[in-house]
LUMZA-11165 format. One record per residue (C-alpha): z negated, y, x negated; chain. Coordinates in steps of 0.1 Angstrom, whole numbers. Layout:
BEGIN
<rec Z="Z" Y="Y" X="X" cadena="A"/>
...
This chain:
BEGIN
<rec Z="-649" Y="38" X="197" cadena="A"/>
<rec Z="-643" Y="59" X="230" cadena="A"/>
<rec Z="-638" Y="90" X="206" cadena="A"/>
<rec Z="-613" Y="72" X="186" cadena="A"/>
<rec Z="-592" Y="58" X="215" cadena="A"/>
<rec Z="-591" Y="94" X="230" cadena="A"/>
<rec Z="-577" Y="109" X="199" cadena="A"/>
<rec Z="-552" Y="84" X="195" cadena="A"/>
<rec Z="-539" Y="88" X="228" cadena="A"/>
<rec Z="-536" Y="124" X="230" cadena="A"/>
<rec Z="-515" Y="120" X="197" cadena="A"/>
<rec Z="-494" Y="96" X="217" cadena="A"/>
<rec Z="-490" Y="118" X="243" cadena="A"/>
<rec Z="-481" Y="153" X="218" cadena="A"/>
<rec Z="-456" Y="130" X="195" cadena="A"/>
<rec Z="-431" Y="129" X="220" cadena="A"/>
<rec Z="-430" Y="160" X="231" cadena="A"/>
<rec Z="-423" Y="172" X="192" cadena="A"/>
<rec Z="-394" Y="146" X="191" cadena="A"/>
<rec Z="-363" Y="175" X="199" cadena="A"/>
<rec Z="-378" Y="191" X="163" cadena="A"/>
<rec Z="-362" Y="162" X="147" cadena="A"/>
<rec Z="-329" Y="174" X="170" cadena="A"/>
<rec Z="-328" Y="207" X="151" cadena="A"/>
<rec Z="-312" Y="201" X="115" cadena="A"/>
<rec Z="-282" Y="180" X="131" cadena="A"/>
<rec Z="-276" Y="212" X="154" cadena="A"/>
<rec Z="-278" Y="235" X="127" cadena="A"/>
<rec Z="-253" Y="218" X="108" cadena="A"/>
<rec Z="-230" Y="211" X="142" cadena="A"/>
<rec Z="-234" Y="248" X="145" cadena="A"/>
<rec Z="-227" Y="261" X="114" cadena="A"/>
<rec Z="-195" Y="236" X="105" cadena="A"/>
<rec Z="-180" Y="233" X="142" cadena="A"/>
<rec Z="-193" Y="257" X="162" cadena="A"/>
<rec Z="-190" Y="286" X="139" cadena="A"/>
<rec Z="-152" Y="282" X="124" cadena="A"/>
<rec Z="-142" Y="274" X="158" cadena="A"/>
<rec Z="-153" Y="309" X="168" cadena="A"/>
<rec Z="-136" Y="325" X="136" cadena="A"/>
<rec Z="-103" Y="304" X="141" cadena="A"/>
<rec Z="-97" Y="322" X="175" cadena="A"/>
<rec Z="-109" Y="356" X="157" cadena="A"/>
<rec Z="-82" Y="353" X="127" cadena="A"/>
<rec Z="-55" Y="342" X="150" cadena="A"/>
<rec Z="-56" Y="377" X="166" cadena="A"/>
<rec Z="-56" Y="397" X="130" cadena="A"/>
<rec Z="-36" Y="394" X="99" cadena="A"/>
<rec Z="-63" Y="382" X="77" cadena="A"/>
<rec Z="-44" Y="368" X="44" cadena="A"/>
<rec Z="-75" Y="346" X="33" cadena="A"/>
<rec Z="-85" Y="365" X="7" cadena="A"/>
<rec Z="-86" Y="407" X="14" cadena="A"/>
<rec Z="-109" Y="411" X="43" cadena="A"/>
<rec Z="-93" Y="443" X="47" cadena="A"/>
<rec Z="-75" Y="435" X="81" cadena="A"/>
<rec Z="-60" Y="449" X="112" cadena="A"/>
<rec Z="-63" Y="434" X="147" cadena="A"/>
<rec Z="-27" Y="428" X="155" cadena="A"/>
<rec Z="-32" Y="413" X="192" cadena="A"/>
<rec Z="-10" Y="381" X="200" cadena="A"/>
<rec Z="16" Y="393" X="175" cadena="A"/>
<rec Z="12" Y="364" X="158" cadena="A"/>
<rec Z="13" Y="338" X="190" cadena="A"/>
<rec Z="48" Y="354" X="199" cadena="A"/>
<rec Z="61" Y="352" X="158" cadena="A"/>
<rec Z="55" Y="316" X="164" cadena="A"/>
<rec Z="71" Y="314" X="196" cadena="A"/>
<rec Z="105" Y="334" X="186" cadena="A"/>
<rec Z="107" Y="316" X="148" cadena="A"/>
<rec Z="108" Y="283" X="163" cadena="A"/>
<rec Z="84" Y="268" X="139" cadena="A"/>
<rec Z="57" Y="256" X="160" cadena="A"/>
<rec Z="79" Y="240" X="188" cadena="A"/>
<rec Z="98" Y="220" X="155" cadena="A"/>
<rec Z="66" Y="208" X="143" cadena="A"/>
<rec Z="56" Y="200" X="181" cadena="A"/>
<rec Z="82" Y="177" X="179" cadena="A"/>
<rec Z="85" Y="167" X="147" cadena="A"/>
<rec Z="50" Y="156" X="156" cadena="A"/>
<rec Z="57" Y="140" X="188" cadena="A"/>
<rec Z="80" Y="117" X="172" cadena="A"/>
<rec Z="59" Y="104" X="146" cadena="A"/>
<rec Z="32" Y="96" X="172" cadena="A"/>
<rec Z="52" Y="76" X="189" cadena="A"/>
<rec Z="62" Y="60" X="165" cadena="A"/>
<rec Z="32" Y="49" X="151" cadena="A"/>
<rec Z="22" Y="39" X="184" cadena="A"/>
<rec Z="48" Y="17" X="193" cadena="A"/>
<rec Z="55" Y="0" X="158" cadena="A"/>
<rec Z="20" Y="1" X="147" cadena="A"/>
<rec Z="7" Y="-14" X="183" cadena="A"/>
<rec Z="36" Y="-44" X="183" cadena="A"/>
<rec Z="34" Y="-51" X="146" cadena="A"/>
<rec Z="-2" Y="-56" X="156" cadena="A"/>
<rec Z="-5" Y="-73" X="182" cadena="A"/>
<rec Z="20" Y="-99" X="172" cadena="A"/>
<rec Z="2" Y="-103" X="142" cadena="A"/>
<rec Z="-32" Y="-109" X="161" cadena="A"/>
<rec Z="-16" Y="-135" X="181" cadena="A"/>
<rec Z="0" Y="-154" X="157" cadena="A"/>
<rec Z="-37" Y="-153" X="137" cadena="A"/>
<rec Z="-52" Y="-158" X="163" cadena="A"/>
<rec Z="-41" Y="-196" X="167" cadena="A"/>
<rec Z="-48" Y="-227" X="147" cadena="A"/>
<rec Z="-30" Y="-225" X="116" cadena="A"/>
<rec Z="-40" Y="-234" X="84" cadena="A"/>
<rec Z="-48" Y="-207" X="61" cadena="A"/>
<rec Z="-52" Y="-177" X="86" cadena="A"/>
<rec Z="-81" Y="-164" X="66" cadena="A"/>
<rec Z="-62" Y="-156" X="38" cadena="A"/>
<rec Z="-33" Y="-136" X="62" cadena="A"/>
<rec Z="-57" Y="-118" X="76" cadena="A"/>
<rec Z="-70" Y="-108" X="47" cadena="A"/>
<rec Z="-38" Y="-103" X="29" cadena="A"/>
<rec Z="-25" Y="-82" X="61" cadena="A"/>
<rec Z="-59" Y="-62" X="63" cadena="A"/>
<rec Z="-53" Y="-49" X="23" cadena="A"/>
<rec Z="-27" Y="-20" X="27" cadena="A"/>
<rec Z="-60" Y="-3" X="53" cadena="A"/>
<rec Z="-83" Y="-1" X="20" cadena="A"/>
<rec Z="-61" Y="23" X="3" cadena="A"/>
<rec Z="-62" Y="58" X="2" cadena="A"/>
<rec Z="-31" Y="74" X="16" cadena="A"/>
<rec Z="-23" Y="92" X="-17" cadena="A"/>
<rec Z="-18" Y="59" X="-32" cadena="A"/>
<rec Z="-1" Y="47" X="-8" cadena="A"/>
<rec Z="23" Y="76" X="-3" cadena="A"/>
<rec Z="30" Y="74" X="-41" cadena="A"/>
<rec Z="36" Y="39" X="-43" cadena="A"/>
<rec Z="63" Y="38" X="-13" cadena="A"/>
<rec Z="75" Y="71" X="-28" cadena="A"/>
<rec Z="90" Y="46" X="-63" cadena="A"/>
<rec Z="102" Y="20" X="-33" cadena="A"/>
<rec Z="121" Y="45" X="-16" cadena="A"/>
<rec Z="135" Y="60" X="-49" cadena="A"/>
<rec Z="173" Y="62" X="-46" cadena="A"/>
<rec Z="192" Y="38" X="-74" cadena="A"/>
<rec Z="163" Y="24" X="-97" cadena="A"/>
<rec Z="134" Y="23" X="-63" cadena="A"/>
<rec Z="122" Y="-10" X="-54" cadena="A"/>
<rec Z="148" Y="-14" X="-22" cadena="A"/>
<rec Z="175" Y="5" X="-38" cadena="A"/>
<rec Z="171" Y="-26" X="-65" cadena="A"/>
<rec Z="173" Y="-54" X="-39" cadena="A"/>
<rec Z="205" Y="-36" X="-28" cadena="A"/>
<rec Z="218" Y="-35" X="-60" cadena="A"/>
<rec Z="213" Y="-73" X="-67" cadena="A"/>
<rec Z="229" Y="-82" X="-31" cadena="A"/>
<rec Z="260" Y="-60" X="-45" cadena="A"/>
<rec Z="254" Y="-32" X="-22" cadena="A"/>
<rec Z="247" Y="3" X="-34" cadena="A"/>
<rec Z="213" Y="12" X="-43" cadena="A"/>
<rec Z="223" Y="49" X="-51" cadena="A"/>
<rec Z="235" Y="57" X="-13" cadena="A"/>
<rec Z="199" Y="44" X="-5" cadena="A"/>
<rec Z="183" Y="76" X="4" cadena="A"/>
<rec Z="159" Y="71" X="32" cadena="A"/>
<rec Z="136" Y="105" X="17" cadena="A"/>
<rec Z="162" Y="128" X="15" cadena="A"/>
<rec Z="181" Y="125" X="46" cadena="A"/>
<rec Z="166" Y="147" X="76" cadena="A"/>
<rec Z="177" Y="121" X="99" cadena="A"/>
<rec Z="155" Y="96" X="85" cadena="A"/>
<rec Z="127" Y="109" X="64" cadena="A"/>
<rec Z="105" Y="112" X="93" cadena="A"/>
<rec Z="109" Y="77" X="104" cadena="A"/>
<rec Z="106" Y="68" X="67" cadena="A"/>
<rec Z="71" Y="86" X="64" cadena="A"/>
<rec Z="59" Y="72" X="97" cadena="A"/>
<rec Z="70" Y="36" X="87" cadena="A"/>
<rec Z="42" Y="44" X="53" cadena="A"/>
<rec Z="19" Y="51" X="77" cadena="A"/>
<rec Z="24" Y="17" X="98" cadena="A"/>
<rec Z="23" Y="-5" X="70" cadena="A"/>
<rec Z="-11" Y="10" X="61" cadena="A"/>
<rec Z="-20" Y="13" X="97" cadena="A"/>
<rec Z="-15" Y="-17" X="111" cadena="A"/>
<rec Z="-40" Y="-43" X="95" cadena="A"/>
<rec Z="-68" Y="-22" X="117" cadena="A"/>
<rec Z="-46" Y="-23" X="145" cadena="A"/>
<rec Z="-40" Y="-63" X="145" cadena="A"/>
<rec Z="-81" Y="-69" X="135" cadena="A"/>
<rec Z="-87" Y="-48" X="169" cadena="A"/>
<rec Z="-65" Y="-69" X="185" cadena="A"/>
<rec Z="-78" Y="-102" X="173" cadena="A"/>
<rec Z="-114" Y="-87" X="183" cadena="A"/>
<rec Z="-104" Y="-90" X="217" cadena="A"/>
<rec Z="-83" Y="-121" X="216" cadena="A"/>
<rec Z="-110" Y="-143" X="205" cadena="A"/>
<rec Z="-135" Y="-128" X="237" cadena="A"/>
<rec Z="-105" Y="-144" X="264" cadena="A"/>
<rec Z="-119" Y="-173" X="279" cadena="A"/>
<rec Z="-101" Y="-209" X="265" cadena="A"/>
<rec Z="-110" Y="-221" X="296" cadena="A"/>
<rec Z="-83" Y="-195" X="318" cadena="A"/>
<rec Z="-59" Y="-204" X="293" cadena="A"/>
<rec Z="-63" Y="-245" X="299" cadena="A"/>
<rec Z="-59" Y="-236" X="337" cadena="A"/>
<rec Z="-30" Y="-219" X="334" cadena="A"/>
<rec Z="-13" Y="-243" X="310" cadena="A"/>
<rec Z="-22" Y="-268" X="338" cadena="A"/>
<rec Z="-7" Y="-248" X="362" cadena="A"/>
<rec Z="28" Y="-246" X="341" cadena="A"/>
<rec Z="30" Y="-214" X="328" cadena="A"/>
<rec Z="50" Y="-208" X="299" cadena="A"/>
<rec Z="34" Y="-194" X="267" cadena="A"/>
<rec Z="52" Y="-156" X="276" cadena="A"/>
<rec Z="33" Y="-158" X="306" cadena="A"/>
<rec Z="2" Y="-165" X="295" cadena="A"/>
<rec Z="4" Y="-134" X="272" cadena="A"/>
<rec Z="18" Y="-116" X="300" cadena="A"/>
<rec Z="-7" Y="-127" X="329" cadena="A"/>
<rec Z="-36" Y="-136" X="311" cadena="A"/>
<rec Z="-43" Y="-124" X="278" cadena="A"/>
<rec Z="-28" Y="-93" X="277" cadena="A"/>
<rec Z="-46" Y="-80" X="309" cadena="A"/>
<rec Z="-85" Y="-92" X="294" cadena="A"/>
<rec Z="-76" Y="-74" X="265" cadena="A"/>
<rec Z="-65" Y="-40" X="280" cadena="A"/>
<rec Z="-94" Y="-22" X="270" cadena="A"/>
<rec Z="-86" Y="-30" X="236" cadena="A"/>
<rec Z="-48" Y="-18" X="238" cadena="A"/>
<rec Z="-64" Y="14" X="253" cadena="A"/>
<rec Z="-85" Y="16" X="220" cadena="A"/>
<rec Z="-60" Y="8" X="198" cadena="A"/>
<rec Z="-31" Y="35" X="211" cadena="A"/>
<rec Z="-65" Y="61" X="209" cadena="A"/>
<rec Z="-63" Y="55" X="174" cadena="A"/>
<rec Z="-27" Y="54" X="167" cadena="A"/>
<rec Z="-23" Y="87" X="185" cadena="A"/>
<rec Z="-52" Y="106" X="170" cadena="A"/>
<rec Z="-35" Y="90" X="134" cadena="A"/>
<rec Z="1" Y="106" X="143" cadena="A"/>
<rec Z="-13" Y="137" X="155" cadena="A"/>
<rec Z="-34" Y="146" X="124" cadena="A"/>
<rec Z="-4" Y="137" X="100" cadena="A"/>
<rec Z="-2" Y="156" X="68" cadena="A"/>
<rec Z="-8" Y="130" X="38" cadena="A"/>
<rec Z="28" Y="115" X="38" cadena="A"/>
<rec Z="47" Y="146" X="49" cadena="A"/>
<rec Z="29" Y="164" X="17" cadena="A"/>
<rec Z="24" Y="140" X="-9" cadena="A"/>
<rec Z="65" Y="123" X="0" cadena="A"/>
<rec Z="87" Y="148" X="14" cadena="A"/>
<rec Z="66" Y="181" X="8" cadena="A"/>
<rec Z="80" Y="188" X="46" cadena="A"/>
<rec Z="119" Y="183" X="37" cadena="A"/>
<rec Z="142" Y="180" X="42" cadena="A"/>
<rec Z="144" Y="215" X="57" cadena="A"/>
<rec Z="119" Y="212" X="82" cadena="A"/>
<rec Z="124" Y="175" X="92" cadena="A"/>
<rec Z="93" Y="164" X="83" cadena="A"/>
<rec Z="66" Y="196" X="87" cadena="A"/>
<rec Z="41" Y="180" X="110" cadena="A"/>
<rec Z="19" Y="203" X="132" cadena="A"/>
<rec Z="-12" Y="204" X="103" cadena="A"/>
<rec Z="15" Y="203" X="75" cadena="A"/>
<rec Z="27" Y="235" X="88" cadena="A"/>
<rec Z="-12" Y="251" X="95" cadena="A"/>
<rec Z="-14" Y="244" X="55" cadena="A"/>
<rec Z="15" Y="255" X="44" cadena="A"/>
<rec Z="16" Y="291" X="64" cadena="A"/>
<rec Z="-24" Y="291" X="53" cadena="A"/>
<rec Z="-19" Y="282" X="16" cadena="A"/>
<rec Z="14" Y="286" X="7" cadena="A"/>
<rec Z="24" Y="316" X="27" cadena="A"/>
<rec Z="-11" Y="333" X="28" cadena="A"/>
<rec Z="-11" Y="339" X="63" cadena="A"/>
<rec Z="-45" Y="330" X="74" cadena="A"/>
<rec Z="-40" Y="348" X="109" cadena="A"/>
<rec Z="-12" Y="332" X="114" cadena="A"/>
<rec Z="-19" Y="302" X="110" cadena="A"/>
<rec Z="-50" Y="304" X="127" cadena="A"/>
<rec Z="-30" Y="312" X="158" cadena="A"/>
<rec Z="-8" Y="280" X="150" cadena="A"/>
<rec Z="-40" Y="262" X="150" cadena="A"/>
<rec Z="-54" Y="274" X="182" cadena="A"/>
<rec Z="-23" Y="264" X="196" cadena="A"/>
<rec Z="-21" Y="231" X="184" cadena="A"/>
<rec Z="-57" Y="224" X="194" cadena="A"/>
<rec Z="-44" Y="233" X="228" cadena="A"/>
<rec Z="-14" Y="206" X="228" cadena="A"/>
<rec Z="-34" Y="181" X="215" cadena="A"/>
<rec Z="-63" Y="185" X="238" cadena="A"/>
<rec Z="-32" Y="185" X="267" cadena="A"/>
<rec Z="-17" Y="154" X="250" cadena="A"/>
<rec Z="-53" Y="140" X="253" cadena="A"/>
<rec Z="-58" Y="142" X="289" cadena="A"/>
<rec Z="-26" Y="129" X="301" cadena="A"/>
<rec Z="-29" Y="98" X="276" cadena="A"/>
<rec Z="-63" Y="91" X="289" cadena="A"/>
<rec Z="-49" Y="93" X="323" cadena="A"/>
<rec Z="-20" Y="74" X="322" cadena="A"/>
<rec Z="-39" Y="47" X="304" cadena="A"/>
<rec Z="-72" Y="44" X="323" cadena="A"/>
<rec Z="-47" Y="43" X="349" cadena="A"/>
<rec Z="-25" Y="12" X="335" cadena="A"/>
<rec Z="-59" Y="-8" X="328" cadena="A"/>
<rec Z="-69" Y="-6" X="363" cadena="A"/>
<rec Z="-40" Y="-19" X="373" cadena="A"/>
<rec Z="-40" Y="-48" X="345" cadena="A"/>
């Protein structure tokens, strides 16, 4: 018995110090997927590496300062900009106003927030198809309504305008955003406590300031969440701008990884838009830092 005992502790006692072995196929693969092409994507951006013929020159950071004097990457910058923000802001109220209408008594609420959860469980492709025959000029879905009203359904032309295809693409990516957004939302809703809610009704607050003083400070760590995820969604935008608009207008709609694909793919210029890439990382990681600032910030003082 005493011969058993001992054996079976000193296999306790090796086990754990074999447990990092089970460590070692996750960091091979981190390695070679992340670690690796990060390490060749600041190696092409110095060369002019086509993608194909490895048969290429180190060229320097000729291709950071074509970028700079073309103009491309500060358009896409912006171009980019705007459609994160407006994701954020429309995505973020549509939401929340959502959640808190769902999020009282009402009689069939399941079935809303069902019914406004649906347009998440499509893939974007789909989507970006589907609103591409609503936005059709003349015989699209809106372009119809207009019709019927007596207006003109052929000067309907949301797509083709560079004023107002990127707010068109970024409105896509709302109405397929925000069911996520508003089930967040209601998440955090339902963990305020009634019982702050009776006291201030007691106390004569009004139902604005009961969002504004109560609810909407308990749930600030879920508005922080929430505008995480919206950025991150407008900052990786490609789907709509290449599936809807194929970037056009002109430029109006070439999003920061819209342009890295098309300079990659369409131009063959794998070094250049490697150095397009390295500099996007950069912004984003910059756009990052102040966001998580400026909102840690705010829900401290919430």
């Amino acid at each position: 018995m005493e011969k058993k005992k001992r054996s079976s502790g000193s296999h306790a006692l090796v086990f754990p110090d074999r447990m990092y072995l089970f460590v070692i196929p996750a960091l091979v693969l981190f390695l070679v997927f992340w670690v690796l092409p990060v390490f060749q994507l600041f190696f092409y951006s110095v060369t002019n590496f086509n993608g194909i013929n490895y048969n290429y020159d180190f060229v320097g950071l000729k291709n950071y300062a074509t970028l700079l004097k073309e103009g491309t990457l500060v358009n896409s910058i912006k171009n980019t900009l705007i459609y994160a923000l407006t994701i954020v802001i429309g995505s973020n109220l549509l939401g929340l106003v959502m959640a808190m209408l769902l999020n009282m008594k009402l009689r069939g609420k399941g079935f809303f927030r069902t019914a406004a959860y649906i347009p998440a469980l499509f893939s974007a492709i789909v989507v970006g198809f589907i609103w591409s025959y609503v936005y059709m000029p003349d015989s699209g879905m809106i372009a119809s309504l207009m019709n019927l009203i007596g207006l003109d359904g052929a000067s309907f032309n949301i797509l083709g305008n560079y004023k107002t295809a990127l707010y068109g693409i970024a409105l896509v990516e709302i109405w397929k955003g925000f069911g996520t957004t508003m089930i967040i939302y209601l998440a955090g809703l339902q963990t305020v406590d009634e019982s702050l809610i009776e006291a201030g009704k007691i106390d004569g607050c009004t139902e604005w300031q009961l969002i504004r003083r109560i609810k909407l400070p308990l749930i600030s760590a879920t508005i922080t969440i929430n505008v995480i995820l919206n950025v991150i969604a407008g900052l990786k935008a490609f789907d709509y701008s290449f599936i809807m608009t194929n970037g056009g207008p002109g430029k109006s709609t070439n999003t920061l990884m819209f342009t890295i694909y098309k300079i990659a793919f369409t131009d063959q210029m794998m070094g250049k838009a490697s150095a397009f890439s390295v500099v996007s990382f950069l912004v984003i990681i910059l756009i990052t830092i102040c966001m998580l600032i400026i909102l840690n910030k705010r829900e401290v003082e919430l």
